[in-house]
N, C-alpha and C positions, 0 to 999 in steps of 0.2 A: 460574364463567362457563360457561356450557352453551350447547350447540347446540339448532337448533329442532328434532331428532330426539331428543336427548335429554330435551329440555322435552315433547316430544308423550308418548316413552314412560310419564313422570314423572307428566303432567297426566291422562290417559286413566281410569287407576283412580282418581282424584281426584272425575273429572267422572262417571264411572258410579253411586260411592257416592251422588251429590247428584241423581243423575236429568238432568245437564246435559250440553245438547250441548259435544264437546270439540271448538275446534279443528283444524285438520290441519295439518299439518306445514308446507303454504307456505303460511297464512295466520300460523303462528306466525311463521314468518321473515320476513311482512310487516310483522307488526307490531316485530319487530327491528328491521327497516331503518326503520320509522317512527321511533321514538325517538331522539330527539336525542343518548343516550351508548349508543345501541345494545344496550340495556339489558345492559351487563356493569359489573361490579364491580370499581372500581381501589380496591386493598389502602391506607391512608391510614397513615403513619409521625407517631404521637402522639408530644412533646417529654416533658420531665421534667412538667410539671405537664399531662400529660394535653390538652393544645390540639393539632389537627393541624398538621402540618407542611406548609410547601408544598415541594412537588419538583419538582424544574425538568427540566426533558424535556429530555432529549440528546437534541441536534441528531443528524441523521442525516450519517455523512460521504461527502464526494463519492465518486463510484464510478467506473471507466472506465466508458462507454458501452458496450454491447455491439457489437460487428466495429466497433468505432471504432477508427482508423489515421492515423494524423496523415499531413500530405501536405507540411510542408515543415519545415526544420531548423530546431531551436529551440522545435517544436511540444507536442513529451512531451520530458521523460526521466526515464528511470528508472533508478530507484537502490537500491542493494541493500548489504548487508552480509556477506564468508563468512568462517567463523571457522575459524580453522584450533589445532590442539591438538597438542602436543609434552609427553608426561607432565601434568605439572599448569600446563604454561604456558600460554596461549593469546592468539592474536595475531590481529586484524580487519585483512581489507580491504576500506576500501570503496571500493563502483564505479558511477558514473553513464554513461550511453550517452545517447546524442541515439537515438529511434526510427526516424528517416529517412534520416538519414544512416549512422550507426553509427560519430559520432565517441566516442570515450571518452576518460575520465578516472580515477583510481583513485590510493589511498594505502594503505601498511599502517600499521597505529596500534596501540600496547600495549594500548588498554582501551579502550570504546564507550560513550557516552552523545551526552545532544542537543547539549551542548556541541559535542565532538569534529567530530561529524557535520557542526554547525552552523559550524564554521572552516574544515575540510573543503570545503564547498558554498562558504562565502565565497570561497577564494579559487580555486577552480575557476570560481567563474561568473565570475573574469576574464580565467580564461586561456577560456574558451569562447569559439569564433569569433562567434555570433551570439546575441542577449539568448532568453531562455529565459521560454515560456509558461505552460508545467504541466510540474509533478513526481510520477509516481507511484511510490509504495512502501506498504510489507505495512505490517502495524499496531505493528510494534517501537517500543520505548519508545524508542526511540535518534532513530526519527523523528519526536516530537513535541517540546513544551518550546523552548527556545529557535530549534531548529531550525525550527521549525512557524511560533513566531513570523515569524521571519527572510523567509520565504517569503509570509505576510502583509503584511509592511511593505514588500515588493516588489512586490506586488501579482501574486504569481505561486500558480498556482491546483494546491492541494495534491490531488490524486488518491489514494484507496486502494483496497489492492487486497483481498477478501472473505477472510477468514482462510481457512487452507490453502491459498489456490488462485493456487498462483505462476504460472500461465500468465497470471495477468493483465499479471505482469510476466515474459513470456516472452523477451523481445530480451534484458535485462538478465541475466535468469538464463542465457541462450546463452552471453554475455561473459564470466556469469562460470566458467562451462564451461571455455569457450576461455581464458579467463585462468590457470585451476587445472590446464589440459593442457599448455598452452606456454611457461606463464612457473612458475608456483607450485611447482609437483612438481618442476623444476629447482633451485629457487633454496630450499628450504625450510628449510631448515638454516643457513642467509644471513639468514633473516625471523627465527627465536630467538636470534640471536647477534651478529646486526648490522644493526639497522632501520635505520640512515639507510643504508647500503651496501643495505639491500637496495630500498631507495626508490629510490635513483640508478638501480641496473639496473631496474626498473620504468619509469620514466621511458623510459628507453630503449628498452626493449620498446612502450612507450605511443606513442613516436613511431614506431617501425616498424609499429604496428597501423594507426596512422591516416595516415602517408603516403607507407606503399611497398607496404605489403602490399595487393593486389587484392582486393575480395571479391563473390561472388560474386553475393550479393542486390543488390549497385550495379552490375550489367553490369561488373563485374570491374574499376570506380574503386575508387578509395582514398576512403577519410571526407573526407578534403581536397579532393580531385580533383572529386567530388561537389558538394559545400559552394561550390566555384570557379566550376564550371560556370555 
């Protein structure tokens, strides 16, 4: 599949041998755009006896908007996974935020897949004060499969974010900053040795995030205080 600069280079001693006028470069591209498959070449995957195959075109998946900001709770949230490692052991936490408000939720878990995730969400989206519109997260396996499902059958609209570029999901990955500065690096040696103890003190720190501690993007409310309002 060539360009119409590469086709002009290609065509030109073509057309000289034969005495023929060649082309120019944007009428080669006209006629490009004229043709109904753009005149390029899609590669065809033949079966065992030689018949083509059909290939089914992946869907494009949704994307954030670009400066697109949600304007009330419930709007986004996003959700994220950080892994933390102790020699060969390694222990997930995962963490949802509302983007407007900056209520959060979070669990540590021994091991990650969509199951996990997908229990995870379930019962977080009842402890969440207000129903939830869109979810956006990176392309980990852990958020597809049942989880994905789950989110379809609620009619709640899955957002991802373009591979490497966690600013898309920037609120959450702050959280989880601020999670790995104030609670995690405290408590880390709690999280290899005693998950449900160290869920309980998460909790606890979960509730002082969201309704004593001020912050400073809500005019110095709480996620609750906000959410109340």
């Amino acid at each position: 599949n060539l360009g119409k600069e590469q086709i002009f280079v290609r065509l030109k001693p073509w057309c000289e041998q034969r005495y023929l006028a060649c082309p120019s470069v944007s009428t080669i591209g006209r006629m490009i755009a004229a043709a109904h498959d753009k005149m390029r070449m899609i590669p065809v995957r033949l079966g065992s006896r030689g018949k083509a195959l059909l290939v089914k075109k992946r869907s494009a998946k949704p994307r954030r908007p670009k400066h697109y900001r949600p304007v009330k709770t419930g709007e986004l949230i996003g959700m994220d996974a950080i892994e933390l490692r102790m020699g060969e052991l390694r222990r997930y936490v995962i963490t949802m935020i509302d983007e407007c408000s900056n209520y959060a939720l979070a669990l540590a878990v021994p091991s990650l897949n969509s199951d996990i995730v997908n229990h995870f969400f379930s019962r977080a989206a009842r402890l969440f004060p207000v129903g939830i519109s869109q979810i956006i997260t990176d392309n980990g396996k852990e958020f597809l499969g049942n989880f994905d499902k789950t989110l379809q059958e609620a009619a709640i609209k899955h957002l991802w974010t373009y591979p490497y570029t966690p600013k898309m999901n920037a609120i959450c990955e702050r959280f989880n900053r601020t999670l790995r500065e104030q609670f995690i690096e405290f408590n880390e040696i709690l999280l290899f040795e005693d998950l449900a103890l160290f869920n309980q003190k998460l909790a606890e720190y979960l509730v002082l995030y969201n309704s004593k501690r001020p912050h400073k993007a809500l005019a110095l409310m709480t996620p609750v205080e906000y959410i109340l309002k």
